[in-house]
NUMARKOL-613283 format. One line per 4 residues: their letters; for each residue x, y, z of C-alpha. Coordinates in nm, 2 decimals, m for minus. Layout:
N
A> X:Y:Z | ...
***
This chain:
341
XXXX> 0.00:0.00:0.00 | 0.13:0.34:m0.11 | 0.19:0.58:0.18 | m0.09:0.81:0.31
XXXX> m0.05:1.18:0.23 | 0.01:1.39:0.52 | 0.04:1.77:0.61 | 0.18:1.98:0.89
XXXX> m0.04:2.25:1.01 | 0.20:2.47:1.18 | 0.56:2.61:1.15 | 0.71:2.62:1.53
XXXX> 0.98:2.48:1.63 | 0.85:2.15:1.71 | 0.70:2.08:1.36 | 1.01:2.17:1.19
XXXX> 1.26:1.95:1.43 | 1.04:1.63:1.52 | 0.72:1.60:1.33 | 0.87:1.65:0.96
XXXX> 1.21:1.42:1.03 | 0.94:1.21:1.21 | 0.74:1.18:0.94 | 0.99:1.19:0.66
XXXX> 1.11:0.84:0.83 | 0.78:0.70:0.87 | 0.73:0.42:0.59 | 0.33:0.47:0.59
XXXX> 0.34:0.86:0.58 | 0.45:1.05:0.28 | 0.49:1.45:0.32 | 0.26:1.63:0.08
XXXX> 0.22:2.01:0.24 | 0.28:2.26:0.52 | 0.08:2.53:0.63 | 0.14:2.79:0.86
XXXX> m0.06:3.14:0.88 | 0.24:3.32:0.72 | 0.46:3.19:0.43 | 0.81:3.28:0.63
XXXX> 0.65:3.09:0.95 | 0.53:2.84:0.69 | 0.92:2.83:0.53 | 1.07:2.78:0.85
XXXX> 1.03:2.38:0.80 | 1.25:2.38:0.52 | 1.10:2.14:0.27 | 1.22:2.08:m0.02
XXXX> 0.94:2.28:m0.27 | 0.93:2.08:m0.55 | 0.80:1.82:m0.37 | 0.66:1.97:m0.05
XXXX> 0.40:2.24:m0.11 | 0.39:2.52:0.10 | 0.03:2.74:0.18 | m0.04:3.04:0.40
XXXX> m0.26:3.29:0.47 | m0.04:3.54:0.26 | 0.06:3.27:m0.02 | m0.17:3.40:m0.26
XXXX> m0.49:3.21:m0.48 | m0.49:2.84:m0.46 | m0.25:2.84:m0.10 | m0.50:2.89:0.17
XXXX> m0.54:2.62:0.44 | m0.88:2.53:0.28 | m0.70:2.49:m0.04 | m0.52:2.25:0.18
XXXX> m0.75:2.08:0.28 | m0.96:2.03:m0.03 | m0.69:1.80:m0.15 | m0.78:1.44:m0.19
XXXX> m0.41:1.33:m0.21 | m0.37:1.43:0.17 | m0.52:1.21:0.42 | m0.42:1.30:0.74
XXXX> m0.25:1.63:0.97 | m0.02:1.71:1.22 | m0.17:1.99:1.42 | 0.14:2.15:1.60
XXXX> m0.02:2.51:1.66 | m0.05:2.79:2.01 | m0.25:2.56:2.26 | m0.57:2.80:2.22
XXXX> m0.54:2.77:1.88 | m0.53:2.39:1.85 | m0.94:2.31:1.89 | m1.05:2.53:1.57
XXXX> m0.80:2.38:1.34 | m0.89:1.98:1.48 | m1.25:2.01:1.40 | m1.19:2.21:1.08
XXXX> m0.94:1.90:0.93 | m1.17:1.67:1.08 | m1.48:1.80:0.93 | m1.30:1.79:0.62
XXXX> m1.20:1.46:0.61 | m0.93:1.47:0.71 | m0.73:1.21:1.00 | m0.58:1.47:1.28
XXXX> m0.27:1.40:1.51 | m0.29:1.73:1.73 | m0.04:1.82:1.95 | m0.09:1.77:2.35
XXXX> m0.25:1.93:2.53 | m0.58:1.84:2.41 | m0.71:2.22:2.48 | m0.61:2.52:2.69
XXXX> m0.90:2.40:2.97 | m1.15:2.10:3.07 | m1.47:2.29:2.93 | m1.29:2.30:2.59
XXXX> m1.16:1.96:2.61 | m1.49:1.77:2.71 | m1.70:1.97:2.43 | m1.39:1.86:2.19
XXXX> m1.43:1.55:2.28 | m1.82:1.50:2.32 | m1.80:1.60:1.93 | m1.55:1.42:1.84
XXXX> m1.72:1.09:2.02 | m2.12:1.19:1.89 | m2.12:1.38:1.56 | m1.78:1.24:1.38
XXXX> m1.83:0.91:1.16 | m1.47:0.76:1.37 | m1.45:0.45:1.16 | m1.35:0.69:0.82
XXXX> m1.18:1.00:1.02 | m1.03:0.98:1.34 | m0.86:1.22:1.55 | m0.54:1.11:1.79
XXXX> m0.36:1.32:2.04 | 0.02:1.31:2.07 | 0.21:1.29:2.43 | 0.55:1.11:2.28
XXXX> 0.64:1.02:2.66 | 0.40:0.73:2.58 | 0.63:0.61:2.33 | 0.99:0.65:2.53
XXXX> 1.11:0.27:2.60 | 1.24:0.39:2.95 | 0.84:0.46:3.09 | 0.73:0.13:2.92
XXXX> 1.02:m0.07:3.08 | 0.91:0.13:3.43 | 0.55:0.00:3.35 | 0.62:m0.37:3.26
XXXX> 0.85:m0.35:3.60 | 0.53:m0.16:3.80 | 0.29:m0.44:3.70 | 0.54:m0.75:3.85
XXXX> 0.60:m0.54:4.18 | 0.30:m0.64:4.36 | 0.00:m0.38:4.50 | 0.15:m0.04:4.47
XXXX> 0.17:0.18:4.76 | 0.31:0.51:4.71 | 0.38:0.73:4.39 | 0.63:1.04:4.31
XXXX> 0.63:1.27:3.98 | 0.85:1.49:4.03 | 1.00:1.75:3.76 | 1.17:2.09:3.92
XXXX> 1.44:2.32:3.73 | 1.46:2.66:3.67 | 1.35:2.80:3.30 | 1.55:3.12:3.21
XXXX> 1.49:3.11:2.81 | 1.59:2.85:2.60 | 1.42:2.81:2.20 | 1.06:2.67:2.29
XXXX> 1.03:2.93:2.63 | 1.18:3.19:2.37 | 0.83:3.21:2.16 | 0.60:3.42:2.21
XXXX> 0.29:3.26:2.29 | 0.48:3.07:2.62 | 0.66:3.39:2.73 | 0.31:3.56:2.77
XXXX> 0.06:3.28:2.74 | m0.34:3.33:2.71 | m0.37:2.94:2.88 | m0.41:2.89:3.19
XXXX> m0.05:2.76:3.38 | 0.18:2.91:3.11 | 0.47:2.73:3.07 | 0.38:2.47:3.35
XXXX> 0.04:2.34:3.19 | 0.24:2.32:2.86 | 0.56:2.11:3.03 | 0.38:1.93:3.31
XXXX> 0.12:1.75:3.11 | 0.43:1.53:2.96 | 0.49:1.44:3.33 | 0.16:1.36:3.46
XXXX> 0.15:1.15:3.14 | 0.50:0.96:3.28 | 0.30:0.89:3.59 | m0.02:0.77:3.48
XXXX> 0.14:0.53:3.23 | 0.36:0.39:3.49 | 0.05:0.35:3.78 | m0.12:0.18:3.51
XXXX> m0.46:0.17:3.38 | m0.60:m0.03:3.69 | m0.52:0.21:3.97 | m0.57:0.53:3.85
XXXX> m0.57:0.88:4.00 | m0.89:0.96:4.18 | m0.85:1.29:4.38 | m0.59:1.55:4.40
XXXX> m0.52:1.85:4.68 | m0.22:2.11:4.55 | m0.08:2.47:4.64 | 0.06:2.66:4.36
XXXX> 0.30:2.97:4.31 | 0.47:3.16:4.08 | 0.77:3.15:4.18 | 0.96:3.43:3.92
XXXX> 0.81:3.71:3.78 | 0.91:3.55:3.37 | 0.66:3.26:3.43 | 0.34:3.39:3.48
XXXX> 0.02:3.27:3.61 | 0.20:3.00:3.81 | 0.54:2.82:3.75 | 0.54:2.54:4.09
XXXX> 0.23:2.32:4.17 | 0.29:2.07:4.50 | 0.01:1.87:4.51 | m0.05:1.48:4.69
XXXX> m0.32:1.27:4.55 | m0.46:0.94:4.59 | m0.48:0.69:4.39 | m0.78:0.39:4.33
XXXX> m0.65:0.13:4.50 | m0.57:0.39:4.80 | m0.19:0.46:4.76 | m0.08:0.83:4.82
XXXX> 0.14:1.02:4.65 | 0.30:1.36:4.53 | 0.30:1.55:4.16 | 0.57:1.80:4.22
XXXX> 0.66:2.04:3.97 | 0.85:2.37:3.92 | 0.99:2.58:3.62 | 1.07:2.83:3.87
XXXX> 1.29:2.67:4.15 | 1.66:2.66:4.22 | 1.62:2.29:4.29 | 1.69:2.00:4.03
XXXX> 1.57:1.69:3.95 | 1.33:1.49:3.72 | 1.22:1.15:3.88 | 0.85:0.91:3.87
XXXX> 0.84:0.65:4.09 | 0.59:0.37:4.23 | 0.69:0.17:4.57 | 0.53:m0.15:4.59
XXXX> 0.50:m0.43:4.83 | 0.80:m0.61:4.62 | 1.00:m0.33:4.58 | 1.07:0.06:4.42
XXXX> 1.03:0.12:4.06 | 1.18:0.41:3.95 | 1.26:0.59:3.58 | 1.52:0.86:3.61
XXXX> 1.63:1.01:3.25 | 1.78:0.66:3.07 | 1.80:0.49:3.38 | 1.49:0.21:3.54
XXXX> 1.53:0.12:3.86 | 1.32:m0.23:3.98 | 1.40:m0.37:4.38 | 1.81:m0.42:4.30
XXXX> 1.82:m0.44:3.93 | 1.88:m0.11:3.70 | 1.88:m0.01:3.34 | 2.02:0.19:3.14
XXXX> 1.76:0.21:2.84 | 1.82:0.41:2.53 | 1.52:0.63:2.43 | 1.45:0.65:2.08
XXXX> 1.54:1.06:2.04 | 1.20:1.22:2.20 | 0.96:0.95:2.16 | 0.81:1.18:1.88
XXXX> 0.96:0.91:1.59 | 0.78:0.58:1.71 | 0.46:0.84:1.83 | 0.45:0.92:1.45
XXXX> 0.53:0.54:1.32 | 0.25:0.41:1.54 | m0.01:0.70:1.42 | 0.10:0.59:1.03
XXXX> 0.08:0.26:1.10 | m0.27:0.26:1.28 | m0.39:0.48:0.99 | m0.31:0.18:0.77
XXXX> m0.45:m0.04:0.94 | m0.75:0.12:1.01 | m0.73:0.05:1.38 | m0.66:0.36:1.59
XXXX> m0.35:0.35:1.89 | m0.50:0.32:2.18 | m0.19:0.56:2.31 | m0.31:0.82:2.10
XXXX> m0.70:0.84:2.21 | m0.77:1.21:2.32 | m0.91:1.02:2.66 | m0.57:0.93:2.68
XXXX> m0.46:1.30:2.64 | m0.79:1.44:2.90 | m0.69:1.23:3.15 | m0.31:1.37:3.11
XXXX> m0.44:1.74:3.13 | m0.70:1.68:3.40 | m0.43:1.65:3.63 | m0.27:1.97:3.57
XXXX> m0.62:2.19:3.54 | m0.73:2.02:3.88 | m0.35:2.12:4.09 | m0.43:2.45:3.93
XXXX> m0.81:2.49:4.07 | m0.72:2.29:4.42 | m0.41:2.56:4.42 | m0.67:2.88:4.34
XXXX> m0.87:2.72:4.64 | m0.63:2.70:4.91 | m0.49:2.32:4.85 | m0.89:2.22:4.81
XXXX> m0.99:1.85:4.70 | m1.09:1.77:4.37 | m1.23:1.46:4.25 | m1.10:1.36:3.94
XXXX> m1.36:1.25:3.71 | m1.17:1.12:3.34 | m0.89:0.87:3.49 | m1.09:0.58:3.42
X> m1.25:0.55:3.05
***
């Protein structure tokens, strides 16, 4: 079977350094276009334009995104735009037929996620388009070495996620839309999504997260509304735990971990820890490569990656939106409601 056409809506950063060498090494995936709202964002991802067709809001007749989109040699997008932005451009591909990979988060907050979704789930024909959110720490051999290790360990009884470091600039903090966000959490809800991801997929799907109590601060005047959330939660099965991040502390380290009655499983960068045995496991760049392989290959088949289901990605988010809400409230509980689908 011929690979599918695919186009990258966006011209960031991201989209230029993972999704288009990600895609360009995908066997089922085949580059056909790039869009970004101007033609110099747009040739930012440096395709080669006699084979690679580049449209913009300023490109002139024939090069608009609906022009794009009208094509029936191109199958499926990569949605890699501003967070707010992300929710208008998914349901426009998707209503025109188009398979969507958009980029994590789901949305900029819970109302616009669950409407997203609730669309997505009622009024979309899934079985011809189908929409998949990316998070490429699903894809990262180290967490899925961590999770095989969890699930031979025994009940679990406590959890850690913790991710603190100081951000002072650097190319993704350098754009823009992070250095003044419109979304709620700035940089932290952008970040910390990736780690609440690392910690739900090595808990497991059978003892999920099912109420959280945080504080929040922002710590440095650069990372607006909040850059540290500290927040313990509790899981299913009744095991407690902590989700501690900061972009905005003098403190370092980047560690999730699950004690169990056998022993402490824990992933730390390239290295997984299980009782007295470690690992030093090497990570496939980002994760982004097999994350686009697996979204080709499921479009080929016809059978979508479970990875990639936006539940997947709402549950991910929910944990962030609900540290920020318990933190507004004075360390308040809230009762998750989308860890278990």
């Amino acid at each position: 079977m011929a690979p599918l056409g695919v186009a990258i809506l966006g011209g960031g950063i991201f989209a230029r350094e993972e999704h288009k060498p990600a895609v360009d090494a995908s066997p089922d995936l085949d580059l056909k276009a790039v869009w970004s709202r101007s033609s110099k964002s747009a040739k930012t991802l440096e395709v080669d334009e006699s084979k690679v067709n580049v449209y913009a809001e300023d490109a002139g007749t024939g090069k608009s995104l609906d022009d794009l989109l009208a094509r029936s040699d191109i199958h499926a997008v990569i949605i890699a735009l501003p967070i707010k932005n992300q929710p208008e451009y998914i349901r426009k591909a998707i209503n025109a037929g188009k398979h969507v990979l958009s980029e994590k988060p789901i949305a900029e907050n819970m109302q616009d996620a669950e409407a997203l979704l609730t669309w997505y789930r009622t009024e979309v024909d899934t079985k011809k388009v189908t929409w998949a959110v990316a998070e490429n720490f699903r894809y990262l051999a180290s967490f899925n070495k961590g999770a095989e290790q969890v699930k031979d360990m025994g009940k679990q009884l406590t959890f850690r996620c913790r991710n603190q470091r100081m951000v002072t600039g650097g190319k993704y903090f350098e754009t823009e839309w992070r250095k003044n966000p419109t979304h709620q959490g700035g940089f932290l809800l952008d970040g910390g999504v990736h780690d609440t991801a690392g910690l739900r997929l090595l808990m497991g799907k059978d003892n999920p997260l099912l109420s959280l109590s945080a504080h929040s601060a922002q710590l440095q005047p650069h990372l607006p509304p909040v850059d540290t959330i500290e927040a313990v939660a509790k899981a299913k099965n009744g095991a407690v735990g902590t989700i501690s991040l900061s972009f905005g502390t003098t403190q370092k380290g980047r560690v999730w971990a699950v004690g169990c009655e056998k022993g402490y499983v824990s992933v730390s960068g390239s290295t997984v820890t299980a009782g007295d045995k470690t690992w030093e496991i090497e990570d496939e760049k980002t994760g982004v490569p097999p994350e686009v392989r697996a979204w080709g290959k499921a479009l080929v088949a016809g059978t979508p990656d479970p990875m990639q289901a936006p539940e997947e990605a709402m549950a991910d988010f929910e944990l962030i939106e609900a540290a920020l809400r318990s933190g507004e409230q004075g360390g308040k509980a809230i009762q998750l409601r989308h860890q278990e689908w």
